[in-house]
TORZA-385862 format. One record per residue (C-alpha): y, z, x. Coordinates in steps of 0.25 Angstrom, whole numbers, plus 5000, padded with zeros to 4 digits. Each point is the difference from the previous one (the first is absolute). Layout:
<atoms>
YZX
...
</atoms>
This chain:
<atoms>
501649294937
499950155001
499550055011
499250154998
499149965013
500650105010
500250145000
501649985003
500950094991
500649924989
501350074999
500550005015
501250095005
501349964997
500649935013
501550035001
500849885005
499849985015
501049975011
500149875006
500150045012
498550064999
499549865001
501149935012
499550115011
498850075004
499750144995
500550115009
499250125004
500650114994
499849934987
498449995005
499950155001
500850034987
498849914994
499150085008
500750144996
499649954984
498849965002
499550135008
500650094989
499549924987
498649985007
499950145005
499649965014
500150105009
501349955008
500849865001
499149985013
498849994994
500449884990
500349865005
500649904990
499749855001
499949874991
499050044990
498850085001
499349875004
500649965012
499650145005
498549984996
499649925014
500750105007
499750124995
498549955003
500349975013
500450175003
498450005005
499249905008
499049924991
498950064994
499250044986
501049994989
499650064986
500749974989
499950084987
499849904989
500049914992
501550005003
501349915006
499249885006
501249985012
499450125007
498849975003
500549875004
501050045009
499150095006
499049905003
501449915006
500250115011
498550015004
499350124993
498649994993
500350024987
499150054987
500350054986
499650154996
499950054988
500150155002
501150095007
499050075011
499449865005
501449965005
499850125012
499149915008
500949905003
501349985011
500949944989
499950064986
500949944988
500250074987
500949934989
500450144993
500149994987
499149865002
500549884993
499349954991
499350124995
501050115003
499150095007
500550115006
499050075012
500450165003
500950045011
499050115005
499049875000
501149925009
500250105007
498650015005
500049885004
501149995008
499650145007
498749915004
500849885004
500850085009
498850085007
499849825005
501349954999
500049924989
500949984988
500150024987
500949914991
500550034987
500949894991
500750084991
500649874991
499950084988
500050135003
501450034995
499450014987
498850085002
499950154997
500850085010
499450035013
499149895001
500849955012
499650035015
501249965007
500350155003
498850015006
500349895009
500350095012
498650035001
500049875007
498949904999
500649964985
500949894997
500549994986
500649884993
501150004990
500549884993
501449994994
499949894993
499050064987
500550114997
501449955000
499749864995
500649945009
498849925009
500949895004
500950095009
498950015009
500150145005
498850115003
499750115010
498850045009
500050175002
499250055011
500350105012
501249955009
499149965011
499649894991
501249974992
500649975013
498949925005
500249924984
501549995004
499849945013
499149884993
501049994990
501249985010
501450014995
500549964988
498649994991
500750044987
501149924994
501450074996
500049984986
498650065000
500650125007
500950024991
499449984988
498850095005
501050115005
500450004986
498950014993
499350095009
501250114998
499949984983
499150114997
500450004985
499649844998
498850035007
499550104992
500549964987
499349855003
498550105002
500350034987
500349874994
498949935007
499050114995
500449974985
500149855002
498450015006
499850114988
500249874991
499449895007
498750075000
500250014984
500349894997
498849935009
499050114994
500549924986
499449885006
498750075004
500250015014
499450115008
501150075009
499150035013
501350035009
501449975008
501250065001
501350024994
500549855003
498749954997
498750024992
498649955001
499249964988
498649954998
499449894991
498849924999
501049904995
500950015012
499949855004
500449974986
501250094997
500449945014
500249874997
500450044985
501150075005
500249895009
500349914991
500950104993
500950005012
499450135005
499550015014
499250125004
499250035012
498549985000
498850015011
498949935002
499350105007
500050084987
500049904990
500250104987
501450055005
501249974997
501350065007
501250004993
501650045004
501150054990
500749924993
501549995003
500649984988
500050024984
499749854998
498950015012
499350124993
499949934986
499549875005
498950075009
499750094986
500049864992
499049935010
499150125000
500050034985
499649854999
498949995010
499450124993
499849944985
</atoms>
């Protein structure tokens, strides 16, 4: 089976052979902060005390949620379901909106920027607003940035963290490829990165995650020669589903989204050719679909679409 249903970079950094040692002991703190030092730098956050590292950007999703009592949550969407469920977990009163200046009226605001599935990508000077209004009532505004490394610069607003009031989530495990590492970061100001890092407690990421991210988050020349690649590997994919009739209504780099009347058909015809993309049931004319990884991966998803379309 080939598996395009995520939005995981197919080609994931090159791990370098690690240490045994990494695995019979517990990771020391200095080798924390070296993570932490990386990931400041390669994120653009203000400082290494604005940014806490932890298991996966999901494990932080309660917590963070937690920074402010429970209230009205609004979450841009249609988007990643697991916020709106983990909001709900901690207490908030949680409703989908579907434009940028509704999320103003609520204590916990959550923005997946770019959105997955879609790809939408909301303004800074719009985000910015809200957060400003947030502040004036002390709520919160979230932004998961999964795929943000491979949007247009300056889409980010981990430097504007310090503005307080914001809480920005970068996964490692996208962009790098590497999902089963388990390794992401919440940036925010210090006060609530320190109040992340009491909840997470000592030890929350593993050492061989730290190392591997340490890497990885110093390889500035991987990572922008990878944007690159990624770009002209999405540049294809929307070709070659184009050939097939498919109407390209959005994504990313890592992943595009098409529309069909035939979606529920092509799903299960490429099913049965081994193929597994992502579908919605909420939006029963999309298709999502993830790169291929290999030569062999791209010709037999070309084959099983050039088939369905005779």
């Amino acid at each position: 089976m080939i598996d395009l249903s995520t939005g995981i970079n197919p080609h994931p950094y090159p791990v370098a052979q690690l240490s045994s040692e990494l695995f019979a002991r517990l990771p020391q703190s200095v080798e924390l902060d070296a993570l932490i030092v990386a990931a400041a730098k390669f994120y653009a956050a203000p400082s290494p005390d604005h940014v806490v590292a932890a298991a996966g950007t999901q494990i932080l999703l309660p917590l963070v949620a937690s920074l402010i009592a429970p209230g009205r949550a609004a979450i841009l969407g249609p988007t990643y379901a697991e916020h709106a469920r983990v909001a709900a977990l901690i207490g908030h009163d949680v409703k989908q909106v579907h434009e940028v200046r509704e999320l103003a009226n609520a204590n916990l605001a959550i923005v997946v920027n770019p959105n997955n599935p879609d790809g939408r990508l909301c303004s800074r000077n719009g985000l910015l607003a809200v957060a400003s209004e947030l502040q004036s009532r002390g709520g919160l505004l979230v932004l998961d940035e999964a795929f943000v490394d491979v949007a247009p610069d300056g889409s980010s607003l981990a430097p504007e963290v310090d503005r307080g009031h914001i809480v920005v989530l970068r996964s490692f495990g996208k962009f790098f490829g590497l999902a089963g590492l388990r390794l992401g970061f919440a940036l925010a100001a210090p006060e609530l990165i320190a109040r992340l890092a009491a909840w997470l407690g000592p030890w929350a990421v593993s050492g061989p995650a730290i190392a591997v991210g340490r890497s990885a988050l110093n390889d500035f020349a991987w990572a922008q020669a990878e944007r690159a690649s990624l770009q002209q590997d999405a540049q294809q994919l929307d070709r070659m589903l184009a050939n097939c009739g498919l109407e390209i209504v959005g994504g990313t780099s890592l992943f595009r989204l098409a529309r069909t009347g035939a979606a529920d058909a092509l799903f299960h015809h490429l099913g049965n050719s081994g193929i597994w993309v992502r579908r919605f049931i909420e939006q029963p004319s999309w298709l999502r679909f993830g790169l291929p990884n290999r030569a062999d991966a791209w010709t037999r998803l070309s084959t099983a679409l050039a088939a369905f379309s005779k």
